[in-house]
C-alpha positions in Angstrom: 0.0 0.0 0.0 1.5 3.5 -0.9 1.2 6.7 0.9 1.3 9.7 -0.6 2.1 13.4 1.6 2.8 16.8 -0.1 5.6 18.4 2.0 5.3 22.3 0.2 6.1 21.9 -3.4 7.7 18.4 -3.3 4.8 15.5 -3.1 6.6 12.2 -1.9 5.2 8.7 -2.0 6.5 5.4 -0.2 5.8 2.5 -2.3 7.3 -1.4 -2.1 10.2 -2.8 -4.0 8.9 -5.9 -5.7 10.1 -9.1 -6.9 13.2 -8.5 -9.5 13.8 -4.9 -7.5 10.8 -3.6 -9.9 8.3 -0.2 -8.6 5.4 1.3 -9.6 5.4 4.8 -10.1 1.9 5.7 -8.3 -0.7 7.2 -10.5 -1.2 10.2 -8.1 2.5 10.8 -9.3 2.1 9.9 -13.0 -0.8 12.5 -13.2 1.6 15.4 -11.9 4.4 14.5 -14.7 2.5 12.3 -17.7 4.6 9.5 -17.9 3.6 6.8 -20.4 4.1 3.1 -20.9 7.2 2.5 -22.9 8.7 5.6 -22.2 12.4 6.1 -21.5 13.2 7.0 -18.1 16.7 8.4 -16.5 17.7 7.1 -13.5 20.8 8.5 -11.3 22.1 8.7 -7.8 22.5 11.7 -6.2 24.2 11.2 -2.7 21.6 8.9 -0.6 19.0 9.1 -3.6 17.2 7.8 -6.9 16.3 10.4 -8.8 14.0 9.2 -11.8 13.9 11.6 -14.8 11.6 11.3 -18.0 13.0 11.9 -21.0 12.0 14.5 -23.0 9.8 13.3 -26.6 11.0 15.8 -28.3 13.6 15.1 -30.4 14.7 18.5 -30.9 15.1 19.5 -27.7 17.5 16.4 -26.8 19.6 17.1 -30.0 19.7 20.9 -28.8 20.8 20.0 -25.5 23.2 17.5 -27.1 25.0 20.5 -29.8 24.5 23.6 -27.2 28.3 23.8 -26.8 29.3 22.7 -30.7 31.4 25.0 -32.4 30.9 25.6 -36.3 35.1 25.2 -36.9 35.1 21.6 -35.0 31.5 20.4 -36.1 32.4 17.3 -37.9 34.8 16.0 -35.0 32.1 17.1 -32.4 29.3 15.7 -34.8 31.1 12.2 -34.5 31.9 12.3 -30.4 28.0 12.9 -30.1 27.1 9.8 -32.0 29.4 7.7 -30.4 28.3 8.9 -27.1 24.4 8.4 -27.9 24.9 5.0 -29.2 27.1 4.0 -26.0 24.3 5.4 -23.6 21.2 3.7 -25.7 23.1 0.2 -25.7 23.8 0.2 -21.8 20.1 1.5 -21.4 19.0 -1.0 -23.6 21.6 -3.7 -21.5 19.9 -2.3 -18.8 16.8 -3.7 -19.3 18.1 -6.8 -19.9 
């Protein structure tokens, strides 16, 4: 059984960790940020916590985040580190879940 408490701006909920360590993000949660089946998610740990992260659908707005810092004299070299870093984070997501 979940609780859910709003402590100011930050709404919390406990939930249970399941067989194979899987959660359930609770739907009071899903509501404030629409998360949908099949949907990429970040996870990292910051210090003592799990911070989970959608990712943005927008494709532009993850390639904009991914050039912000490219400049036009080095664009093919920085074009090429960007691809090799994408497709090293999509096949350890996709090991992942595995």
């Amino acid at each position: 059984m979940a609780s859910l408490s709003v402590i100011g701006e930050t709404v919390q909920e406990i939930v249970k960790v399941k067989r194979k360590f899987n959660v359930t993000i609770p739907k009071k949660l899903r509501k404030v940020l629409p998360i949908e089946v099949g949907q990429l998610i970040e996870m990292k740990l910051e210090e003592d916590r799990i911070i989970l992260k959608p990712i943005a659908e927008d494709p532009s707005s993850l390639l904009e985040e991914l050039i912000g810092d490219i400049e036009p004299e080095s664009i093919s070299s920085q074009a090429e580190e960007i691809v090799k870093e994408a497709k090293f984070s999509l096949a350890k997501k996709l090991e992942r879940r595995r």
